[in-house]
C-alpha positions as a Python dict, from the first residue, in 0.01 Angstrom:
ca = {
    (1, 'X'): (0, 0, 0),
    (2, 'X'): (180, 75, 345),
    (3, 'X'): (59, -73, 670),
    (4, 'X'): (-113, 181, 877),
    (5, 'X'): (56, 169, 1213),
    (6, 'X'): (-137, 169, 1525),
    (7, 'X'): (-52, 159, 1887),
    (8, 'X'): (-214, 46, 2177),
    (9, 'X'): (-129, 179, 2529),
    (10, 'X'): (-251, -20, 2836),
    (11, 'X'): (-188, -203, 3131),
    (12, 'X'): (-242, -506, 3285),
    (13, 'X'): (-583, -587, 3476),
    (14, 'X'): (-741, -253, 3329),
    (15, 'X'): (-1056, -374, 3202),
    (16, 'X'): (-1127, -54, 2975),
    (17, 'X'): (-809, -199, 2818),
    (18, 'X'): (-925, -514, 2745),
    (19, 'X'): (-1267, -386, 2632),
    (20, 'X'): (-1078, -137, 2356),
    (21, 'X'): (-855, -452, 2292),
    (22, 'X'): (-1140, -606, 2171),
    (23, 'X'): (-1260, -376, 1967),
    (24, 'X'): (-958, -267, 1782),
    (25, 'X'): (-915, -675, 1673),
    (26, 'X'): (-1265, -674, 1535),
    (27, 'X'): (-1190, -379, 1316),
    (28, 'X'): (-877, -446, 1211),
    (29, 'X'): (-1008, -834, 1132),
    (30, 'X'): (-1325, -626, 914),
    (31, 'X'): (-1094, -466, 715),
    (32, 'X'): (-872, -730, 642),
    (33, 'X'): (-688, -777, 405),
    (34, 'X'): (-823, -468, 230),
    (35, 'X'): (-658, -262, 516),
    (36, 'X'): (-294, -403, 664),
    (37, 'X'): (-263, -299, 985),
    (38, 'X'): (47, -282, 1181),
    (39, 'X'): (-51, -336, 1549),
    (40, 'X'): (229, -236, 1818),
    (41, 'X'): (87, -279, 2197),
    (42, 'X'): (271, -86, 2512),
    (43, 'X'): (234, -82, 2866),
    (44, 'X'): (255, 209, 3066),
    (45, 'X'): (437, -7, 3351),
    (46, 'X'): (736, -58, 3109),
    (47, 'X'): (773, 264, 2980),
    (48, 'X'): (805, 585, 3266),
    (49, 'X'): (760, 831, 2999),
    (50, 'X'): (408, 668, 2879),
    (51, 'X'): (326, 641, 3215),
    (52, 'X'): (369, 976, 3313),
    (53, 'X'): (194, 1099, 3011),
    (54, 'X'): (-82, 845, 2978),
    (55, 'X'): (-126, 698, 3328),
    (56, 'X'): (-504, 825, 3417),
    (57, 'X'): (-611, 813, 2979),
    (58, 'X'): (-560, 439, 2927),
    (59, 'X'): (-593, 317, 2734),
    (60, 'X'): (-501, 467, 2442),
    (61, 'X'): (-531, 386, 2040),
    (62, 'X'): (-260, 647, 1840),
    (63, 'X'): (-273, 537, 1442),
    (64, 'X'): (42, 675, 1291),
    (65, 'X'): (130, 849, 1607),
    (66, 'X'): (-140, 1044, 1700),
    (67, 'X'): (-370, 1033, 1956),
    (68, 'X'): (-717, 864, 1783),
    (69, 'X'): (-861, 816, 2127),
    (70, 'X'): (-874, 743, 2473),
    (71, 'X'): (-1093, 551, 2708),
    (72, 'X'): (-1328, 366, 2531),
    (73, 'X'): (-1321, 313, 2092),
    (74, 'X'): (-1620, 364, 1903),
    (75, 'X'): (-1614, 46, 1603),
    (76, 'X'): (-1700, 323, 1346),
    (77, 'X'): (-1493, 586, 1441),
    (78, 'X'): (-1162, 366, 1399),
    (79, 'X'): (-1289, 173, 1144),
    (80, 'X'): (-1325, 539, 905),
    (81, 'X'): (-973, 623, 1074),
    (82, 'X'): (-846, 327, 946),
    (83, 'X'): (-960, 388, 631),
    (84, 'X'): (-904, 756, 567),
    (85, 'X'): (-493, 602, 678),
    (86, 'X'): (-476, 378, 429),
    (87, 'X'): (-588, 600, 177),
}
């Protein structure tokens, strides 16, 4: 089985970001090891294209490059995601 890939967008000192953060490691550690999980994390200060595109959404949770959601992450929502990826 293939990890799922999922990227986190954020920025330093955004405390929505650390809030999702949070979330996305309990999942990931509730599905584990049923569900690998290949966890890539970006910051829109590095990256002028991610910043342009993301700068008022973050942060932002894509799973194999789409957008799952922004703002805030719902445990149930991602966890099903997750799943239905994996699949």
């Amino acid at each position: 089985m293939a990890a799922v890939s999922l990227t986190f967008i954020a920025k330093p000192g955004c405390h929505l970001c650390d809030d999702a953060r949070g979330v996305v490691r309990e999942v990931i550690d509730s599905l584990a090891p049923a569900v690998e999980v290949e966890v890539t994390e970006l910051s829109i200060l590095d990256n002028p294209a991610l910043r342009d595109e993301f700068a008022e959404e973050i942060p932002v949770v894509m799973i194999e490059g789409r957008v799952h959601t922004i703002w805030r992450v719902e445990p149930a929502r991602l966890r099903t995601a997750l799943l239905e990826a994996s699949a």
